[in-house]
VOBA-1610 file (N, C-alpha, C; in pm, whole numbers, padded with zeros to 5 digits, always signed):
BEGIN
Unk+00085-00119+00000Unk+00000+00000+00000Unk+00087+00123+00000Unk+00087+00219-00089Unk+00153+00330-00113Unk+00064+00416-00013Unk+00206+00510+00030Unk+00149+00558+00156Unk+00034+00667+00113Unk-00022+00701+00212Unk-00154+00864+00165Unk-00020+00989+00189Unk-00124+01086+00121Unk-00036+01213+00090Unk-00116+01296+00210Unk-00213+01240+00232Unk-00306+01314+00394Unk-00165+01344+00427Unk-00195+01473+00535Unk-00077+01520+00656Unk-00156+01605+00748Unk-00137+01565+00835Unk-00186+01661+00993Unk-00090+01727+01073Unk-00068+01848+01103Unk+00024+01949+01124Unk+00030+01944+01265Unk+00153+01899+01281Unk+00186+01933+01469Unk+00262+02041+01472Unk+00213+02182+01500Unk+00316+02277+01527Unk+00427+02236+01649Unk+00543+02277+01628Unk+00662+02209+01711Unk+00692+02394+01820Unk+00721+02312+01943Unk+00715+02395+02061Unk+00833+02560+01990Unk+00822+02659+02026Unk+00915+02757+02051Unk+01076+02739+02076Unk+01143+02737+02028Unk+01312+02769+02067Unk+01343+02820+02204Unk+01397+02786+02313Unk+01378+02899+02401Unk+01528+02980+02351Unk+01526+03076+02417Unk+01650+03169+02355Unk+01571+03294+02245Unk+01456+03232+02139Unk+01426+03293+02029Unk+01320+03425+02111Unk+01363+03535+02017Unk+01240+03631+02093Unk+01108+03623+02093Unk+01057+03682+02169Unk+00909+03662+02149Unk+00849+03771+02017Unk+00949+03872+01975Unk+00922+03941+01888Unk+00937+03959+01776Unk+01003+03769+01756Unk+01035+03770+01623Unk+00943+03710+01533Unk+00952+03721+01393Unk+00832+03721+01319Unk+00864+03573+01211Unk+00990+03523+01241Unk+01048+03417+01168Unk+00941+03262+01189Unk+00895+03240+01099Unk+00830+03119+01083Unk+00914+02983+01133Unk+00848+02924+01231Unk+00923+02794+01275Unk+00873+02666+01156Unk+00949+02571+01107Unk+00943+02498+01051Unk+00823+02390+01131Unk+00724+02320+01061Unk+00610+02272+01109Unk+00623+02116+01066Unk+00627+02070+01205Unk+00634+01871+01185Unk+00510+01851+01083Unk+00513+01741+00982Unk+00385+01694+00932Unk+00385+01546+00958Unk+00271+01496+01004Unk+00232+01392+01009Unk+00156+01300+00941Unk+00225+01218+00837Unk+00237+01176+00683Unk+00190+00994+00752Unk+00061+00968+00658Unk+00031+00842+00729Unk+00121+00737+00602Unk+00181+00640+00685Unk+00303+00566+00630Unk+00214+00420+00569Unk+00270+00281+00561Unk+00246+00143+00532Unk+00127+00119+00613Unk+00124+00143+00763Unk+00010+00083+00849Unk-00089+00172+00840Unk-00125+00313+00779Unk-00247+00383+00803Unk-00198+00466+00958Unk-00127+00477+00937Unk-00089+00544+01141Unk-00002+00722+01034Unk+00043+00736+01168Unk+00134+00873+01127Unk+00199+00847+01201Unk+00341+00945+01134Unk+00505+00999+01260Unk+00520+01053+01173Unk+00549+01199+01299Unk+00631+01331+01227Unk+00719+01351+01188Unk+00755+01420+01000Unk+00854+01446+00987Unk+00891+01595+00935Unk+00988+01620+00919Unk+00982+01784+00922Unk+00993+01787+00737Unk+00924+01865+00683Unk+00892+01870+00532Unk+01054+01925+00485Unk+01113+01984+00529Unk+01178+02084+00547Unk+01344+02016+00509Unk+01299+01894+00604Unk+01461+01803+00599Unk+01462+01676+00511Unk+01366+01622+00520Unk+01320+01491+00447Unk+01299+01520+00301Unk+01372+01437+00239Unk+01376+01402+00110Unk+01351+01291+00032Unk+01214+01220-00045Unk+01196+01128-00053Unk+01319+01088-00203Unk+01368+00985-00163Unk+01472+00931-00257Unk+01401+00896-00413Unk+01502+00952-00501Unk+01488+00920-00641Unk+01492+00790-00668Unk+01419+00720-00833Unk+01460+00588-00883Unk+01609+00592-00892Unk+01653+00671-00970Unk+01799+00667-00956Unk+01844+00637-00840Unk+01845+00734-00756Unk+01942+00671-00614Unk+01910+00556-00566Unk+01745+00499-00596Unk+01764+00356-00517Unk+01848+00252-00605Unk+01829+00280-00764Unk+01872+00190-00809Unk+02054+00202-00809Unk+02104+00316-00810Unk+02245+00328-00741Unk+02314+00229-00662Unk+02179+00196-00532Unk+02225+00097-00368Unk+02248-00052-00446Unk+02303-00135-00400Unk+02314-00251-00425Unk+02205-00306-00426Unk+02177-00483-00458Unk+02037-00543-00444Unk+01994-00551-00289Unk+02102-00620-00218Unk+02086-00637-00094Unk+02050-00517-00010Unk+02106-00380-00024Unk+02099-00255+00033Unk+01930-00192-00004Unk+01938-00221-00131Unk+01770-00191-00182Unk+01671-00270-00057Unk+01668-00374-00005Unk+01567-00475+00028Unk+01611-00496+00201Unk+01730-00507+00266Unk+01756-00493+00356Unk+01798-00363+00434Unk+01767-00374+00533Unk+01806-00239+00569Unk+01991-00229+00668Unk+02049-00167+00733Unk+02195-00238+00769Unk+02210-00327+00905Unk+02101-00303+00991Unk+02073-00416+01078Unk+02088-00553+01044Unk+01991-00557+00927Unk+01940-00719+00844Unk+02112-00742+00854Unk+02174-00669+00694Unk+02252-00707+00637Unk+02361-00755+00779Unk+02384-00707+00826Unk+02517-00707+00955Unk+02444-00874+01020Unk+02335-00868+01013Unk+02308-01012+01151Unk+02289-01117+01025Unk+02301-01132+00913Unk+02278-01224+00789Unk+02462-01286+00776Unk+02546-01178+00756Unk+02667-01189+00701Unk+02724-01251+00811Unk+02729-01221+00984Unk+02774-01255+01079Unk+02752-01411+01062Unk+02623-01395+01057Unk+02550-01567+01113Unk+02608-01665+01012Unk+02626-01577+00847Unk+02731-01695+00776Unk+02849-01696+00824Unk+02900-01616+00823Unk+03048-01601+00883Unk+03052-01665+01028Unk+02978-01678+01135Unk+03017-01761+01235Unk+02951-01927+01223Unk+02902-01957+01080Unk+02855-02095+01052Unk+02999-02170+00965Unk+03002-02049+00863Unk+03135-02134+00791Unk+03291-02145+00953Unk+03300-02025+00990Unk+03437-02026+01100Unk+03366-02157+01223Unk+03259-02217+01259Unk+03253-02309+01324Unk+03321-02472+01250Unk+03308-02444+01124Unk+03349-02588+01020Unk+03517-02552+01030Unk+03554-02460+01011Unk+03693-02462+00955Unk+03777-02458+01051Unk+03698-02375+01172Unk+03752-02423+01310Unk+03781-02571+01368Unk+03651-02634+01324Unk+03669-02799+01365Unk+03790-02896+01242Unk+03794-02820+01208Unk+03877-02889+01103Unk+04033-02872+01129Unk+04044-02762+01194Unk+04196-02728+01213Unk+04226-02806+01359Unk+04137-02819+01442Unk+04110-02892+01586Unk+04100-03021+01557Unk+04044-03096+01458Unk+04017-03245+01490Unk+04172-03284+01366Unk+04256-03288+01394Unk+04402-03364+01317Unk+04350-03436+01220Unk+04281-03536+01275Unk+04235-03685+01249Unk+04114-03705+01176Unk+04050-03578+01134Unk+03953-03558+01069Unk+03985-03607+00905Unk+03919-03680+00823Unk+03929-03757+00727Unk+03855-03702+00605Unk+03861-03536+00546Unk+03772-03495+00465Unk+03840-03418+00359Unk+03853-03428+00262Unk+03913-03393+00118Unk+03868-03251+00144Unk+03951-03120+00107Unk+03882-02980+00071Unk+03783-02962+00001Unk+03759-03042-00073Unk+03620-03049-00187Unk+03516-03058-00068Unk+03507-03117+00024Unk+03417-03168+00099Unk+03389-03013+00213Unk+03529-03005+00226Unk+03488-02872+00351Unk+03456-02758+00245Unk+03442-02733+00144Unk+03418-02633+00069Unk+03247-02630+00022Unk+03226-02787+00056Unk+03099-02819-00009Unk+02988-02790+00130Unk+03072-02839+00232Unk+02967-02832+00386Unk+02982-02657+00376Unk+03072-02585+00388Unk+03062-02438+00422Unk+02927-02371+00347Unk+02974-02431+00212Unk+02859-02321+00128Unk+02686-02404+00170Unk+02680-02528+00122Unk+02588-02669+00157Unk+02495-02556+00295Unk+02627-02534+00393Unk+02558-02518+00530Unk+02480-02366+00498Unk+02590-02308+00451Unk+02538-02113+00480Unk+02441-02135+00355Unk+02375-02189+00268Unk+02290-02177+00181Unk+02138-02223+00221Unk+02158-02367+00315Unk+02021-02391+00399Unk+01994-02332+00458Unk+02090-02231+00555Unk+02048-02154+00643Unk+01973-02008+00600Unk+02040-01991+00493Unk+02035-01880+00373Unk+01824-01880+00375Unk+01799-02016+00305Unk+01684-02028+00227Unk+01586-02035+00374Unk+01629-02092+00468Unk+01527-02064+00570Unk+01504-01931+00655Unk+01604-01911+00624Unk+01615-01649+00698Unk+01484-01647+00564Unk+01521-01673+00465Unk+01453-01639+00376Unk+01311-01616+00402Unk+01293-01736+00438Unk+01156-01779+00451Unk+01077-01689+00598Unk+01168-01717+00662Unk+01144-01636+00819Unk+01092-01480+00790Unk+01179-01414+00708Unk+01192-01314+00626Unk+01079-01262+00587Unk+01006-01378+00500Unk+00889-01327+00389Unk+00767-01348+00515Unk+00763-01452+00632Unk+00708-01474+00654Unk+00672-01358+00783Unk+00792-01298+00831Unk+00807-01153+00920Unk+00727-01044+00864Unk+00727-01052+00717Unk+00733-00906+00667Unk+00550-00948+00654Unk+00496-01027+00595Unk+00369-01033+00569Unk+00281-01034+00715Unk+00370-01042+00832Unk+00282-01034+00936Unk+00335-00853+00992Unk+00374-00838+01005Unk+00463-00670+01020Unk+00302-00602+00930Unk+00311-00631+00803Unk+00198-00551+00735Unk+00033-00579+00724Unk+00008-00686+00833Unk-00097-00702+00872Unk-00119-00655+01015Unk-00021-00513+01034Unk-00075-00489+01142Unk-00233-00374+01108Unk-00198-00334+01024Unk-00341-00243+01024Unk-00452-00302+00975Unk-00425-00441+00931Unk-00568-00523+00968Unk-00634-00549+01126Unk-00557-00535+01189Unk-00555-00612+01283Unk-00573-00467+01439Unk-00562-00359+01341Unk-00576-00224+01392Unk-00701-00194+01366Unk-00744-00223+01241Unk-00864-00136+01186Unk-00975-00219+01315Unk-00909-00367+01304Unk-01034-00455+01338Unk-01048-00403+01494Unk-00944-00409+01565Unk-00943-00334+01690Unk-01023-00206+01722Unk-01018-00087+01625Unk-01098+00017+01636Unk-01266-00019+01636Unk-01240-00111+01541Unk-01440-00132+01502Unk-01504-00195+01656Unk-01394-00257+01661Unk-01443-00373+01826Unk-01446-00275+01944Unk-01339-00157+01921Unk-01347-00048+02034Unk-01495+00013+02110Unk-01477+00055+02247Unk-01598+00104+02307Unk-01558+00232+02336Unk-01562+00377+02283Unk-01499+00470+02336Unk-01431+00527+02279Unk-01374+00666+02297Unk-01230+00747+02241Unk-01071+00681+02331Unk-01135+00615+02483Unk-01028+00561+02573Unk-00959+00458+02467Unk-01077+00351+02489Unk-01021+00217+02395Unk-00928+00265+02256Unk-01021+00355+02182Unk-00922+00396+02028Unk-00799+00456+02021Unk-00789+00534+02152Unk-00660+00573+02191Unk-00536+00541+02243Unk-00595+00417+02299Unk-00490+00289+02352Unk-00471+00206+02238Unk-00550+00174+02166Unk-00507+00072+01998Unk-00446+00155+01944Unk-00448+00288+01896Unk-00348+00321+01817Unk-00238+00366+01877Unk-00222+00397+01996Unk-00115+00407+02057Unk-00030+00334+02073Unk-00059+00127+02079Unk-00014+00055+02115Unk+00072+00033+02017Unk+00074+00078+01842Unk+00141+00079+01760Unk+00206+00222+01744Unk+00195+00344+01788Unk+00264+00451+01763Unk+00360+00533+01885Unk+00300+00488+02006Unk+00351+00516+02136Unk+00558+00514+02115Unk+00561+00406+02066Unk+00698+00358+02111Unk+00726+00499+01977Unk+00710+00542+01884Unk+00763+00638+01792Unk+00781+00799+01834Unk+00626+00791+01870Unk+00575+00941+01929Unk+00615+00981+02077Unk+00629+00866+02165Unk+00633+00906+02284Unk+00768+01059+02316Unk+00860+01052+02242Unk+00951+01123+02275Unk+00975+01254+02148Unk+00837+01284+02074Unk+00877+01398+02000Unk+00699+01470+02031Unk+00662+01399+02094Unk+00516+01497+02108Unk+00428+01422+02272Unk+00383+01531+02289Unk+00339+01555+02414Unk+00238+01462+02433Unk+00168+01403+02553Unk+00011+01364+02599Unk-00075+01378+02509Unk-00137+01485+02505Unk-00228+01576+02433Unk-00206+01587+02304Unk-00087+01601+02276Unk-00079+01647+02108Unk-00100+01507+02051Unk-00036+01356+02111Unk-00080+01233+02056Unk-00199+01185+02090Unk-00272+01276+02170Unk-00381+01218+02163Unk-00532+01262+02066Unk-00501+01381+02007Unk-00550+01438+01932Unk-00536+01357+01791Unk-00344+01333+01798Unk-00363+01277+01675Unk-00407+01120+01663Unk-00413+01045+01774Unk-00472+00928+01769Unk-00629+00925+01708Unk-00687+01000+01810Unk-00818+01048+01728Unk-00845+01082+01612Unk-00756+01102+01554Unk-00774+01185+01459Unk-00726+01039+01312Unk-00679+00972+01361Unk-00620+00825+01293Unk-00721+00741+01311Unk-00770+00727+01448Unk-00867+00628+01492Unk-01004+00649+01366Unk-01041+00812+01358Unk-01167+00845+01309Unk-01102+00812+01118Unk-01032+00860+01077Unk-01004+00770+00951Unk-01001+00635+00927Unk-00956+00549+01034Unk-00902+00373+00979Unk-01056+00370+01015Unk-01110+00389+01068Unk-01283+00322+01059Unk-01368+00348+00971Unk-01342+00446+00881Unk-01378+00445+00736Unk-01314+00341+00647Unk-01225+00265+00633Unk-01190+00200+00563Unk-01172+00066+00555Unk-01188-00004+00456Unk-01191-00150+00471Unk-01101-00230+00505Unk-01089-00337+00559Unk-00980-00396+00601Unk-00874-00447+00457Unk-00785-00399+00500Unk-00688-00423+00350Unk-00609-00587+00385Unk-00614-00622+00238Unk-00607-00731+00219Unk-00429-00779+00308Unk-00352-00897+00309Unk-00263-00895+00378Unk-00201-01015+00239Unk-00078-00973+00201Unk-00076-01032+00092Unk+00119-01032+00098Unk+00189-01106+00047Unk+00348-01150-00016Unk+00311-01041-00116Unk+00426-00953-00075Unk+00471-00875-00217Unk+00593-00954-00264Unk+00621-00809-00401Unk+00741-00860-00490Unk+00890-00818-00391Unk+00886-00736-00305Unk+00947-00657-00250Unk+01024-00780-00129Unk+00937-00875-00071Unk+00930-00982+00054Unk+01018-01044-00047Unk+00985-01071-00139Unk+01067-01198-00212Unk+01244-01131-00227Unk+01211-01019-00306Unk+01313-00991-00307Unk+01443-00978-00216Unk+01389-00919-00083Unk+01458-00920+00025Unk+01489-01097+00103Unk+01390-01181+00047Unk+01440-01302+00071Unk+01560-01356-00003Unk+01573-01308-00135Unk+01695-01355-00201Unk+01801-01304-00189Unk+01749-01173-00134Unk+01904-01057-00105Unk+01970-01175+00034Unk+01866-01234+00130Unk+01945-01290+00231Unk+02002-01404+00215Unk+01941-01475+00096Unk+02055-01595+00042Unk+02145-01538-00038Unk+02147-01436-00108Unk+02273-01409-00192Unk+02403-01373-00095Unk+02391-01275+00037Unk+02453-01273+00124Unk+02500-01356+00179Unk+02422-01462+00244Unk+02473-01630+00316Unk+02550-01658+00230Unk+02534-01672+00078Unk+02634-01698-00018Unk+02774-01642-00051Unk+02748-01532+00014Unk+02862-01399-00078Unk+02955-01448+00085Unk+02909-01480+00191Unk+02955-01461+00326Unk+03085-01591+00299Unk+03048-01725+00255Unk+03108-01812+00219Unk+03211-01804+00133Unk+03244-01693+00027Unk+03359-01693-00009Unk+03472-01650+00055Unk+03465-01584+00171Unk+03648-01561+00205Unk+03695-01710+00295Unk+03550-01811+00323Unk+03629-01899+00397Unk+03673-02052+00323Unk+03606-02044+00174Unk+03581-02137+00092Unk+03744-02121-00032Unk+03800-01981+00000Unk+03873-01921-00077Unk+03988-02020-00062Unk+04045-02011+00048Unk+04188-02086+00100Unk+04203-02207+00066Unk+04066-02301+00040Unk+04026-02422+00000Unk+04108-02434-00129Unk+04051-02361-00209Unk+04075-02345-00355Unk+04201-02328-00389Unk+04337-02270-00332Unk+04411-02196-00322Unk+04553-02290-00264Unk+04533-02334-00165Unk+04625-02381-00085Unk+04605-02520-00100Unk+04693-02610-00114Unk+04666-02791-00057Unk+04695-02797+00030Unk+04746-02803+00140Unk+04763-02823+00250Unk+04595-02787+00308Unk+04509-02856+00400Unk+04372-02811+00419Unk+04373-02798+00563Unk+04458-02825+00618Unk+04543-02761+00772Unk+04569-02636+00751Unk+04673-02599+00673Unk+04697-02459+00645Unk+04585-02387+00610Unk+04520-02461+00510Unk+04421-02348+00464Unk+04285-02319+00558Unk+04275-02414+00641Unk+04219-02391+00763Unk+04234-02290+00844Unk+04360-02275+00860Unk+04412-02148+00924Unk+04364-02015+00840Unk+04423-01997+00719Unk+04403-01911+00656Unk+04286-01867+00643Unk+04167-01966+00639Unk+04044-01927+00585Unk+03984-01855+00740Unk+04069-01955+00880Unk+04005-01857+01000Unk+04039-01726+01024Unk+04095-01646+00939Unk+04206-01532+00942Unk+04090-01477+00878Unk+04081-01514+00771Unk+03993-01427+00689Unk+03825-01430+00705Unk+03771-01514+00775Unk+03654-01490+00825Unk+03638-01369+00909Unk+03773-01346+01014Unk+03748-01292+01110Unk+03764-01185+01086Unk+03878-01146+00943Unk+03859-01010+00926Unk+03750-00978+00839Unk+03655-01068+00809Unk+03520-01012+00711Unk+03416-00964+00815Unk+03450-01031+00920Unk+03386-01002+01066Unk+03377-00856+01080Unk+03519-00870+01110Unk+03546-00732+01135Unk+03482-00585+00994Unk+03506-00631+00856Unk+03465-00557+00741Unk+03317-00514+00767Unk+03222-00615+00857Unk+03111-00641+00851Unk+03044-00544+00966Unk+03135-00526+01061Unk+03048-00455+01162Unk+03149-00288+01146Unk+03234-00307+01086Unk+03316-00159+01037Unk+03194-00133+00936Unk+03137-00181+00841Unk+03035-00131+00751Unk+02932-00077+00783Unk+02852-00146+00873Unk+02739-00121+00985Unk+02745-00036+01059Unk+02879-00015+01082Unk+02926+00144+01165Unk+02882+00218+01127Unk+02927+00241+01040Unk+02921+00378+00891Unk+02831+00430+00903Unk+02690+00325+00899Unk+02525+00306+00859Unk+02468+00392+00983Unk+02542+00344+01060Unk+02500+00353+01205Unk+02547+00489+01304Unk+02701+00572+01242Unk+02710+00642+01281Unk+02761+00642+01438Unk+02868+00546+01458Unk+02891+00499+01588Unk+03069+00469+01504Unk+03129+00438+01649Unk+03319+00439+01609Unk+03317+00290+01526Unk+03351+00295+01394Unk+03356+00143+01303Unk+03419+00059+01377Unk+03582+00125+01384Unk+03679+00080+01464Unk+03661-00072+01583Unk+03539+00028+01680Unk+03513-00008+01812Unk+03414-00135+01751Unk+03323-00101+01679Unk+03215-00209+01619Unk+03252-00276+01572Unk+03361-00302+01504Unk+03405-00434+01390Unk+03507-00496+01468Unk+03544-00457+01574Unk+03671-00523+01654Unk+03551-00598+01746Unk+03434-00573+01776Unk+03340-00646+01878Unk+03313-00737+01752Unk+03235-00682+01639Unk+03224-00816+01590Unk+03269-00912+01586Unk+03385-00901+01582Unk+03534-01014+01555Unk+03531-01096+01669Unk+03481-01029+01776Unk+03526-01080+01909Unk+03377-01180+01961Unk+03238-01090+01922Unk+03115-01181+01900Unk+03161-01299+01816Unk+03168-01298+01722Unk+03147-01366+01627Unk+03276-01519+01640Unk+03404-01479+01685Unk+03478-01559+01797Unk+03431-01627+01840Unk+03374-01516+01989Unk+03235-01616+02098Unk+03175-01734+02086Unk+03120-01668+01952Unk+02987-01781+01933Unk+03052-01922+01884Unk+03148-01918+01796Unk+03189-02005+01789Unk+03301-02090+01853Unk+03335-02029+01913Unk+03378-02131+02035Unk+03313-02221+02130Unk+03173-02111+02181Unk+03046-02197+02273Unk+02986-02308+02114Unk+03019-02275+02024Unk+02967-02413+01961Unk+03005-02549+01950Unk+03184-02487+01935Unk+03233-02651+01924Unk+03247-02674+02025Unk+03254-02630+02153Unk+03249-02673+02287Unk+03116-02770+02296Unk+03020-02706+02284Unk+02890-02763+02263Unk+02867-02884+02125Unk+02979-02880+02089Unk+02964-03017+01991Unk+02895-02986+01837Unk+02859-02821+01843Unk+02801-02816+01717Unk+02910-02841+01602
//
């Protein structure tokens, strides 16, 4: 559902410092109803809705995931292949041709791949049945109390910290008395779900080459064991230095934890026998 162009105007409080005698127009929040039929304010002023060009600029994965996704997709391959190559450099006596550890790394991060996938499509189609499940709430409502607590229960956590009691409660009302005009919208798999499902197997996939690399490269599969744990850990690290960026926090500090998460986990695995 393409969002409505409706907007309801929250004038935003005074500057303190600014005179009372000045005649300068303060910039005015608008409250633009989004995917669920709800609103959150944004200032007309700063927001820029992105061109075809620029989306098609972002990568596939960047188009469909957002950098949260991407960072907990790449990790989870990267600490599935470094649990195999780890056991491989640990068990001496282990009896498996490189063809074979090249085949379990990708084999593994690709099942895991197709089931995020699925989790994925199956997240997103319930995420966008929340304003079914809103509208139906309002109709069942007894009151302005009740309608103000349902739509709050989805906008609270947004609004609570850029608008007042009163000012969200106006605009709840003011949401409540629209979604009850309208029919319950259908709840349906877009093209968009799919897509972002393949962006998370192409990733599980793309995650498997720096540890599948050394395979290819080296005979020795001891050595390249080593090598390939070298280079997981610095994709680790590439991975949460990227997410930094996104995120606006020290890369540095973030991709050296990743390294060190992503370590973690796999150590409590082969301990644990995974």
């Amino acid at each position: 559902m393409k969002p409505s162009n409706a907007c309801l105007s929250v004038p935003q409080r005074p500057k303190l410092g600014h005179s009372r005698h000045s005649n300068q127009e303060q910039p005015q929040s608008c409250s633009c109803a989004d995917s669920f039929g709800t609103a959150a304010p944004i200032n007309s002023t700063v927001v820029k809705e992105r061109t075809p060009m620029q989306q098609h600029k972002k990568g596939f994965a960047a188009r469909y995931l957002n950098p949260g996704e991407r960072l907990n997709e790449l990790l989870f391959a990267l600490i599935m292949a470094l649990s195999i190559t780890l056991g491989v450099g640990l068990a001496s006596s282990l009896d498996s041709s490189r063809s074979q550890i090249m085949w379990a790394i990708l084999g593994c991060n690709l099942a895991w791949g197709l089931i995020d996938a699925s989790n994925h499509v199956l997240s997103k189609l319930f995420s966008r049945s929340a304003k079914a499940r809103l509208v139906q709430a309002l109709r069942t409502s007894h009151g302005e109390g009740e309608q103000i607590e349902a739509v709050g229960s989805v906008l609270n956590e947004h609004l609570s910290a850029v608008a007042t009691e009163d000012e969200r409660r106006v605009l709840y009302l003011e949401i409540s008395r629209r979604l009850q005009g309208v029919g319950l919208p259908p709840t349906r798999v877009l093209a968009e779900d799919i897509y972002g499902g393949l962006a998370i197997v192409w990733l599980m996939v793309l995650a498997s080459v720096p540890a599948i690399l050394p395979f290819l490269i080296i005979g020795d599969r001891f050595l390249a064991a080593r090598v390939s744990n070298g280079l997981v850990l610095l994709s680790m690290f590439a991975a949460g230095y990227g997410f930094a960026l996104s995120a606006h926090t020290n890369p540095w500090r973030l991709g050296f934890l990743s390294a060190v998460f992503g370590l973690t986990m796999v150590v409590i695995v082969v301990l644990l026998g995974g």
